[in-house]
N, C-alpha and C positions, 0 to 999 in steps of 0.2 A: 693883370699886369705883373704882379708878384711872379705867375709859374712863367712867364713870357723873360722875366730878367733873368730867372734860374735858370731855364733854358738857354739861355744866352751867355750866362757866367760858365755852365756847363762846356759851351758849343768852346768857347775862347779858353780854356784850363784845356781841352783835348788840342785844340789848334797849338799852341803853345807848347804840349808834350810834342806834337809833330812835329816841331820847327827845332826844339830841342833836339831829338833825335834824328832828324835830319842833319844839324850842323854835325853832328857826334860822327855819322857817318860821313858825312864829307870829310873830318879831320882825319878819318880812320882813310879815308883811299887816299885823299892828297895830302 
């Protein structure tokens, strides 16, 4: 259960830099 949450805290810190970097680039075209 332990590596099941880490992996999951893991998966959502990367989602999150996605979404970060995504907004950055959208500010950056529009």
């Amino acid at each position: 259960a332990a590596t099941k949450r880490k992996g999951t805290d893991a998966l959502r810190r990367c989602e999150n830099n996605h979404q970060e970097s995504f907004r950055e680039n959208a500010r950056r075209v529009g």
